[in-house]
C-alpha positions in Angstrom: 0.0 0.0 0.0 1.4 3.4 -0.7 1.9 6.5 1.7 -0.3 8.9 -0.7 -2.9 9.2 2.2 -0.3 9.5 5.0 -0.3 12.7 6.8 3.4 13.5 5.7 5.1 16.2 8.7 3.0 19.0 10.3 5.5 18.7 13.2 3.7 15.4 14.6 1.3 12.9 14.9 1.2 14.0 18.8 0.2 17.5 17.8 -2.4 16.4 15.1 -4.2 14.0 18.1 -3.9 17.0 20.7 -4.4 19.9 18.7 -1.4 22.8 18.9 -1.2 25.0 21.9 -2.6 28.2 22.5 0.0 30.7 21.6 2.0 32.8 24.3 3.2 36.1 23.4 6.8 36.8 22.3 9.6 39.3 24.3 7.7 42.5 24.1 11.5 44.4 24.6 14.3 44.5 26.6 13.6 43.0 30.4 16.0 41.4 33.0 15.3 38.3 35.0 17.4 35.7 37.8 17.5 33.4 35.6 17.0 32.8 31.6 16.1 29.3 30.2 16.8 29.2 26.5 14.3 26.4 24.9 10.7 25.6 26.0 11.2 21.9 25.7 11.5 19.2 28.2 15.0 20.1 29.8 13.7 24.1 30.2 11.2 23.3 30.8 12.1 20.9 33.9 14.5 23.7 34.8 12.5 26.4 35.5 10.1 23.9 37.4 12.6 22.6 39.7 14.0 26.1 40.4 11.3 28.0 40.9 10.3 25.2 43.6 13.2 25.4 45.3 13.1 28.9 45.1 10.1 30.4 44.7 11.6 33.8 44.7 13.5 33.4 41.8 12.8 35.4 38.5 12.8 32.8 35.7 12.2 33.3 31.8 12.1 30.9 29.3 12.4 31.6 25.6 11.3 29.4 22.9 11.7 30.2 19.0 8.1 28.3 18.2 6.2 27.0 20.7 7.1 24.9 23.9 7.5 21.2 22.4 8.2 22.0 18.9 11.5 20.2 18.5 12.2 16.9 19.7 9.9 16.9 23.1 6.7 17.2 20.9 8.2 14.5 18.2 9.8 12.0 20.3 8.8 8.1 20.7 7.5 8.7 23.6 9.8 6.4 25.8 10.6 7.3 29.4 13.2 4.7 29.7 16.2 4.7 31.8 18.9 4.8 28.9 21.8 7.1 29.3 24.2 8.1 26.3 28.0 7.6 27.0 27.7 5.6 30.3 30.5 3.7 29.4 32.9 6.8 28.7 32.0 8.0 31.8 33.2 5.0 33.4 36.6 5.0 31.6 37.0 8.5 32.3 35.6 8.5 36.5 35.7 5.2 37.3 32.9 2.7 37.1 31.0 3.8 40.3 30.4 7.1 39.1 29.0 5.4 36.2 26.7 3.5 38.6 25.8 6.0 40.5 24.9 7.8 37.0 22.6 4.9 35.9 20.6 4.5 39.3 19.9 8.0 39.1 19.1 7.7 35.2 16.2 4.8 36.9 15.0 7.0 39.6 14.1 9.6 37.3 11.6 7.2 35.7 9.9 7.5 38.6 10.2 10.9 39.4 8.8 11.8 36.3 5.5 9.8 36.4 5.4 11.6 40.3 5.7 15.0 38.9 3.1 14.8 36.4 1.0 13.2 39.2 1.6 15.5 41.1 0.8 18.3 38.2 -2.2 16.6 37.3 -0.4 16.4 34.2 -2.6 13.3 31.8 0.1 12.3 29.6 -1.1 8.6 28.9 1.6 7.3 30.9 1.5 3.3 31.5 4.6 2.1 33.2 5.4 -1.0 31.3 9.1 -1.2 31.5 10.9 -2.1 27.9 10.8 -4.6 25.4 14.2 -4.7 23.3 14.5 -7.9 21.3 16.8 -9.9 19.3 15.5 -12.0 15.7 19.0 -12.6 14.3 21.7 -14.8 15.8 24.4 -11.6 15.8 21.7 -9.4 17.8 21.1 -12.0 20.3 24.9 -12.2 21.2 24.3 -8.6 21.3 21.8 -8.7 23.8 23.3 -11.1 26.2 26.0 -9.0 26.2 23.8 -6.0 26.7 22.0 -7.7 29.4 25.2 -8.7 30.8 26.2 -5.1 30.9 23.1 -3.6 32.4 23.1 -6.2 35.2 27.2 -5.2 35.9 25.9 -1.7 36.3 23.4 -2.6 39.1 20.1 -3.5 37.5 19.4 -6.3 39.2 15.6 -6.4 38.7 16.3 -7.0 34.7 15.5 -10.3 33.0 16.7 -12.4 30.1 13.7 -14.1 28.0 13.7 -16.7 25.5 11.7 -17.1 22.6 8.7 -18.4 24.4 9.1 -15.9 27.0 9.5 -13.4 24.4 6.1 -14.4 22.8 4.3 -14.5 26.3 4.5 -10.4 26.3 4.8 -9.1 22.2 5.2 -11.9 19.5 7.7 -10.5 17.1 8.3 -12.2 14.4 11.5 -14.3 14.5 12.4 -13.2 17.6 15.1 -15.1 19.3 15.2 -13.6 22.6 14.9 -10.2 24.5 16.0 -7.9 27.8 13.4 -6.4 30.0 13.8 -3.6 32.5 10.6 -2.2 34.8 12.3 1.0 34.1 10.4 2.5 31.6 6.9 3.7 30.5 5.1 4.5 27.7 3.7 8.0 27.5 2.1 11.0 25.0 5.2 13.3 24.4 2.9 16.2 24.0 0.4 15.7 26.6 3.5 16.0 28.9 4.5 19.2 27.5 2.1 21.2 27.4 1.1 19.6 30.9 4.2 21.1 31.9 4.4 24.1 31.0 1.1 25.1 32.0 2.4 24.0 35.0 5.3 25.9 35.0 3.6 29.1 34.4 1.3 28.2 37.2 4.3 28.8 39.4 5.1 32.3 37.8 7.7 31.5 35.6 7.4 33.8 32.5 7.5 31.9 29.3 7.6 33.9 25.8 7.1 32.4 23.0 8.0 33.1 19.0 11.1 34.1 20.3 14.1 33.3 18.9 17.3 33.8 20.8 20.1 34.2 18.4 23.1 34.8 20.0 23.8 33.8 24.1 26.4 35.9 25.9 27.2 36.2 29.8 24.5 37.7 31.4 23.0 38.1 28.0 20.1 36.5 25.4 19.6 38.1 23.0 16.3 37.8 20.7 14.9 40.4 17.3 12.7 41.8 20.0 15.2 42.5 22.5 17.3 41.1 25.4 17.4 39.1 28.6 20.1 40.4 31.0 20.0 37.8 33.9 23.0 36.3 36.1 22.2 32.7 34.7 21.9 32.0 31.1 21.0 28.5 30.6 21.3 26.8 27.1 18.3 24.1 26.9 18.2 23.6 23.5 19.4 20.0 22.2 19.3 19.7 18.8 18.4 22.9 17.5 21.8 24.2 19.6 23.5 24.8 15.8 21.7 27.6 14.8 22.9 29.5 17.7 25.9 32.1 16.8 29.3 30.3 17.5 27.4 26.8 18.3 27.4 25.3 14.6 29.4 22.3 15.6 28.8 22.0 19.1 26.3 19.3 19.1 25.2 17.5 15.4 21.6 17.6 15.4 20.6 13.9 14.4 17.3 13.4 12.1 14.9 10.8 13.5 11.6 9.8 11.8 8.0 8.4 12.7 5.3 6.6 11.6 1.9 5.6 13.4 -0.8 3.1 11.7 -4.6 3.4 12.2 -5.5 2.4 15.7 -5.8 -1.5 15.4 -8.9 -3.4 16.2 -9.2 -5.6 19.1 -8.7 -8.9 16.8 -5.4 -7.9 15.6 -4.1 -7.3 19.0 -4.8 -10.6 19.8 -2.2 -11.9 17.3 0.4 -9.4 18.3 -0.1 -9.3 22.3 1.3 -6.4 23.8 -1.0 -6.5 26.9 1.8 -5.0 28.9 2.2 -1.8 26.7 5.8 -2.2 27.4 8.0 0.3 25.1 9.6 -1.7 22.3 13.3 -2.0 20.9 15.3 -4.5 19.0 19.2 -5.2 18.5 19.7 -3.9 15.7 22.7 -1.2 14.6 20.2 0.9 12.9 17.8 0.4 16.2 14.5 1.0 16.0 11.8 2.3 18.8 8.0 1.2 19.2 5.1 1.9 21.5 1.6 1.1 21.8 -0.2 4.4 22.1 -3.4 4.9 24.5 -5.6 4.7 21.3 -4.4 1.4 20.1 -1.9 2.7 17.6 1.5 1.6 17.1 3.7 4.2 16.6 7.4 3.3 15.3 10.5 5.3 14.9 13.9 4.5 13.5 16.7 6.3 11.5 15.9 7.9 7.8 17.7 10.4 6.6 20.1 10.5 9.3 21.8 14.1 9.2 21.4 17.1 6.9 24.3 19.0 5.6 25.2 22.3 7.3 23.5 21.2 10.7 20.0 22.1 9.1 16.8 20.9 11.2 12.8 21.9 9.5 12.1 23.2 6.8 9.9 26.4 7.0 6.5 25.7 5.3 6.4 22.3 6.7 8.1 21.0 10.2 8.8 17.6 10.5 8.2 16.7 6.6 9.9 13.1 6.2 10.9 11.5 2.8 8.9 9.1 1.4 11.4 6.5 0.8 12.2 6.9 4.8 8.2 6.3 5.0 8.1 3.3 2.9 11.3 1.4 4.7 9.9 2.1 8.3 6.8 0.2 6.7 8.6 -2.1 5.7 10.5 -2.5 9.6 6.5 -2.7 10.8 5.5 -5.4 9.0 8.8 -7.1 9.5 8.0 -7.0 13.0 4.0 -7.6 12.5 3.4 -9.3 9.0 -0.4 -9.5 10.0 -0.2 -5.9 9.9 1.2 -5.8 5.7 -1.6 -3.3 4.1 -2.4 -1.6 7.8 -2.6 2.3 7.1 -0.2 4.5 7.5 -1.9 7.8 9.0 1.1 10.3 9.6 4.9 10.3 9.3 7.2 12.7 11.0 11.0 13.5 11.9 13.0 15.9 14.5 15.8 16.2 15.5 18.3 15.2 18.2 21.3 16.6 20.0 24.8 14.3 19.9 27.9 15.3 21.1 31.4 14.6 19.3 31.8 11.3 21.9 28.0 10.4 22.3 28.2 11.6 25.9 25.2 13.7 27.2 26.7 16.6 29.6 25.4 18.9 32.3 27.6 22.4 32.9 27.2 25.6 34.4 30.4 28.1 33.6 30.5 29.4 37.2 32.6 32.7 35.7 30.1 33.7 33.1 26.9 32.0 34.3 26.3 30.6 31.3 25.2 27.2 31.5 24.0 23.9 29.5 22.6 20.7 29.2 21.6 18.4 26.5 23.7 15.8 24.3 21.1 13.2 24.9 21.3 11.4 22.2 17.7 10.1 22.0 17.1 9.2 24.8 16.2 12.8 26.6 12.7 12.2 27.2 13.9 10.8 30.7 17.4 12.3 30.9 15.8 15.7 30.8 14.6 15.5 34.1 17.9 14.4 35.0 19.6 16.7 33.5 17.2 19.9 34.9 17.0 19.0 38.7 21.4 18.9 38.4 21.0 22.2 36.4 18.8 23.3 39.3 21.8 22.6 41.7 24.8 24.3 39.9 22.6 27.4 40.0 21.8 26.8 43.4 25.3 25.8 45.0 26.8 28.8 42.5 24.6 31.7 43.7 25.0 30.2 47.6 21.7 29.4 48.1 22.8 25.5 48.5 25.7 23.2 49.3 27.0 20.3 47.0 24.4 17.5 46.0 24.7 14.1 44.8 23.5 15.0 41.8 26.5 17.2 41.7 28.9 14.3 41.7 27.4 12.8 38.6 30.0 11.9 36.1 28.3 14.1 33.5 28.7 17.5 35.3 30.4 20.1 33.3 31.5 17.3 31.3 33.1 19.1 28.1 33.8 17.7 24.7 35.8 18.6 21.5 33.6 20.0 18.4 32.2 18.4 15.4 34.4 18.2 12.5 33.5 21.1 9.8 31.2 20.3 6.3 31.6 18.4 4.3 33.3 16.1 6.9 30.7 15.4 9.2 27.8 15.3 6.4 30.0 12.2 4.9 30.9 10.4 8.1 27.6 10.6 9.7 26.0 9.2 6.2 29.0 6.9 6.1 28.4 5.4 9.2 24.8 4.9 9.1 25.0 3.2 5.0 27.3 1.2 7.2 25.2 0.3 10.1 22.0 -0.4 7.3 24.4 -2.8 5.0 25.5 -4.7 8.6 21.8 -4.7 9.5 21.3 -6.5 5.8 24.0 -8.9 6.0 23.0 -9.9 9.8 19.1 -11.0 8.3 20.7 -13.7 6.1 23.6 -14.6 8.1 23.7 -17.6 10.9 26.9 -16.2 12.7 26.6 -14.4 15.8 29.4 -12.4 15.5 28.5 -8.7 14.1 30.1 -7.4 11.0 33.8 -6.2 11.1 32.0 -3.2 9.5 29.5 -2.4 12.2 32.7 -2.6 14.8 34.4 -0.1 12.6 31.9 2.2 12.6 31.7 2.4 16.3 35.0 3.3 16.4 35.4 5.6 13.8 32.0 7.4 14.8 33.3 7.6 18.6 29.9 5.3 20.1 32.7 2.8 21.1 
């Protein structure tokens, strides 16, 4: 079946089910503040809450270029899972307690975002299923076992292996071999949580303007077309839109992710596939990809398209999120490899964003305690959790800096003011970014009609090369 009827773009599928927000107005001029949050997404977002709760005093503004969860919060998969880029590089670099100390906080904050948004009264469709990642080739199930193997070395004791069978008894997958599940995760409505949030946030009297973009960041300084925040704390929030900021072209590569989501499925066809548990879904794969089944009965999968676009560019103008219809077609074709019953299911909207990665793949946490300037992000898809993270330790720089606290664990995370060199410049990182994933899909390829477990010398290469390894 074609995509001709597939909603192609229009930011999101999230946004078309729960209707764009209600705008806020932009800067109306120059004004000063405490603190300035650059980027109305999930981490500013979660800054400015945890701030302005600990400190209720506290002048906060955030600025956002569009609206609060245009970029990769609105457009995300929707998993709050406990994954954490670079955990591995951390422990090379700080030993391998800081790296467990890094991941137990990474699976508290599973939990301590499902509390907030109780506590918020913040309906985001959240069902805490854990996650699903599965193997269906004799290469990713070595990869598993060793993944499993891993996650259990870093103190996740309440993970389990499955078989087949086992493996069947939660979401039959077809072919799969084997998979890893971990209570820590849950499904939710990336936009739902947004805009839940920053209603919430403007309950407390943060000021959020919106339409606002901030072009260059300075100490003490945003500045936007309609005029400028002078505050003591400038903090950068902005993932992977953070190249189109003056100076930050090769900070952080923003990485293109793309989305489909079928018709919601009738209660027959849920019977072949299972999924009772509404766990989040992953496989093994190089080229991974990322599944949920929504609160309507959708399933909504995401993998890697077109995977970067040259010069750092993210949307296109006239139409956000706008995904090619080859990309369309072969995350089809990953669907129905997963689900043949669902071969001739309809398509009913596509999307991409994009996402923030960091020369080594390591997601970082920083406050410049001479300029005040400050930063989080790097998340590498997996920031609908790490966020949270990532804004309550943001909370405690500022804090600790401006005396109003004394050090926190949080503060001891490996990941704190963490710093990393640059990408390379064009047309380098265009070629090696496409290079690697044409290398990751042919690996992918050659592991479907292979029957040795050991993954291509080419995948292993890449890894190296790309700085993942």
């Amino acid at each position: 079946m074609s995509s001709t009827n597939t909603v192609n773009g229009g930011i999101s599928h999230w946004y078309a089910d729960d209707g764009l927000p209600t705008a806020r107005e932009p800067l109306a001029g120059d004004t000063t503040a405490d603190v300035c949050v650059v980027g109305g997404g999930y981490t500013g977002l979660w800054t400015a809450y945890y701030l302005k709760k600990a400190a209720p005093f506290l002048r906060i503004t955030v600025l956002e270029q569009k609206f609060c969860g245009y970029g990769a919060s609105g457009r995300n998969g929707g998993w709050l899972y406990n994954g954490i880029a670079g955990r591995d590089r951390y422990a090379r670099l700080h030993g391998r307690d800081a790296a467990v100390r890094l991941q137990q906080a990474m699976n508290a904050t599973v939990d301590e975002v499902i509390r907030a948004a109780a506590e918020e009264h913040i309906d985001a469709d959240i069902h805490h299923g854990g996650v699903l990642e599965v193997a269906y080739t004799p290469a990713q199930l070595a990869r598993l076992k060793a993944f499993h193997e891993a996650e259990l070395s870093y103190g996740e004791s309440d993970r389990t292996l499955h078989g087949a069978r086992e493996t069947a008894e939660r979401i039959r997958v077809a072919g799969a071999v084997g998979s890893s599940w971990t209570p820590h995760g849950a499904r939710l409505h990336p936009v739902k949580l947004v805009k839940g949030l920053a209603a919430a946030v403007e309950a407390l009297g943060v000021t959020i303007h919106e339409s606002t973009p901030v072009t260059e960041i300075r100490p003490k300084h945003a500045v936007t077309p309609y005029g400028t925040v002078r505050a003591p704390y400038v903090l950068r929030c902005t993932e992977g839109f953070t190249a189109a900021l003056k100076g930050q072209r090769r900070t952080w590569l923003p990485m293109n992710s793309s989305m489909i989501v079928t018709a919601p499925l009738p209660a027959d066809v849920w019977d072949t596939i299972g999924w009772a548990g509404r766990e989040t879904l992953g496989d093994m794969a190089h080229a991974y990809m990322y599944a949920q089944r929504t609160a309507d009965d959708r399933i909504a999968l995401g993998g890697r398209g077109v995977p970067y676009r040259f010069g750092s560019k993210t949307d296109t103008a006239t139409n956000p999120g706008r995904t090619q219809p080859a990309t369309i077609e072969a995350l089809r074709e990953l669907l129905t490899r997963f689900f043949p019953q669902l071969t001739g299911v309809r398509i009913d909207h596509a999307w991409s964003g994009v996402l923030g990665v960091p020369r080594d793949w390591c997601a970082t946490v920083t406050l410049d305690r001479a300029t005040g300037l400050g930063w989080a992000g790097g998340y590498v898809g997996s920031g609908v959790a790490t966020a949270n993270l990532a804004a309550r330790t943001l909370r405690d720089l500022v804090q600790s800096d401006s005396g109003q606290s004394g050090p926190t664990d949080l503060l001891s995370l490996p990941w704190v003011n963490h710093r990393v060199r640059k990408w390379e410049p064009e047309p380098l990182r265009w070629l090696g970014v496409h290079g690697m994933y044409a290398t990751y899909r042919a690996a992918d390829r050659k592991e479907l009609t292979s029957h040795t477990a050991e993954a291509p010398r080419r995948a292993r290469l890449a890894d190296r090369l790309s700085g993942r390894a």
